[in-house]
N, C-alpha and C positions, 0 to 999 in steps of 0.2 A: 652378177645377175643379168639377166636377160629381161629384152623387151616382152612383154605381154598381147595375144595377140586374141580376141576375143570379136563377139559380136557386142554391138549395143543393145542392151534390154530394154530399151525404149523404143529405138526404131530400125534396129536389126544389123545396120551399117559396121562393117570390118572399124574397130577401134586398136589402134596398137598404142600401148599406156608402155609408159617409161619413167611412171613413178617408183617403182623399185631400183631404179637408176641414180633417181633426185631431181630427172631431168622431162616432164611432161607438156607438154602444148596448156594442158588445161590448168597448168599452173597459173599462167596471165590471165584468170578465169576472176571474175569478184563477186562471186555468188555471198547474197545475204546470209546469214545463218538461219533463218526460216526457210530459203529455198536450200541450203545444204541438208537438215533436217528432213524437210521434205521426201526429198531427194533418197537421203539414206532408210525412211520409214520405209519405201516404194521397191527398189531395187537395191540388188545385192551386189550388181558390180559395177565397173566404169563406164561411162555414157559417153557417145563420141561427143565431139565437140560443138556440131553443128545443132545436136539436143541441149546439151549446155547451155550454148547462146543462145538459145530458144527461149528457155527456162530464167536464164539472165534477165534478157528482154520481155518476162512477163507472162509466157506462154505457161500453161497445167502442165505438172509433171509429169503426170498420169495423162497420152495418150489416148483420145477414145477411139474407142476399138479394141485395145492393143491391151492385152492383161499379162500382168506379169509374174514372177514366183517370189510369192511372200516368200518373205525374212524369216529365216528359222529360230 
């Protein structure tokens, strides 16, 4: 498998995920399960990391301004 190479749906930023690997940055991550929830209601894919620790630290998952593509 291959790294993944995407935008962030939160704030647009080049994310390359290497969870289909095993091996991801956002692994060292320790997001609540209310902010993972969150998180997963909002967006449909991976968030770079510096939204992460945004979100970690307390910031809205949901950017304003910023809308995103509901969950199918």
């Amino acid at each position: 498998m291959t790294l993944r190479e995407l935008a962030c749906p939160r704030c647009g930023q080049p994310v390359v995920c290497g969870a289909t690997q095993g091996a991801c940055d956002c692994f060292e991550l320790r997001l609540d399960q209310a902010q993972r929830d969150a998180i997963a209601a909002v967006f449909q894919d991976c968030l770079c990391l510096r939204c992460l620790r945004e979100i970690q630290s307390g910031a809205p998952v949901q950017v304003p301004g910023l809308t995103s593509r509901p969950k199918a």
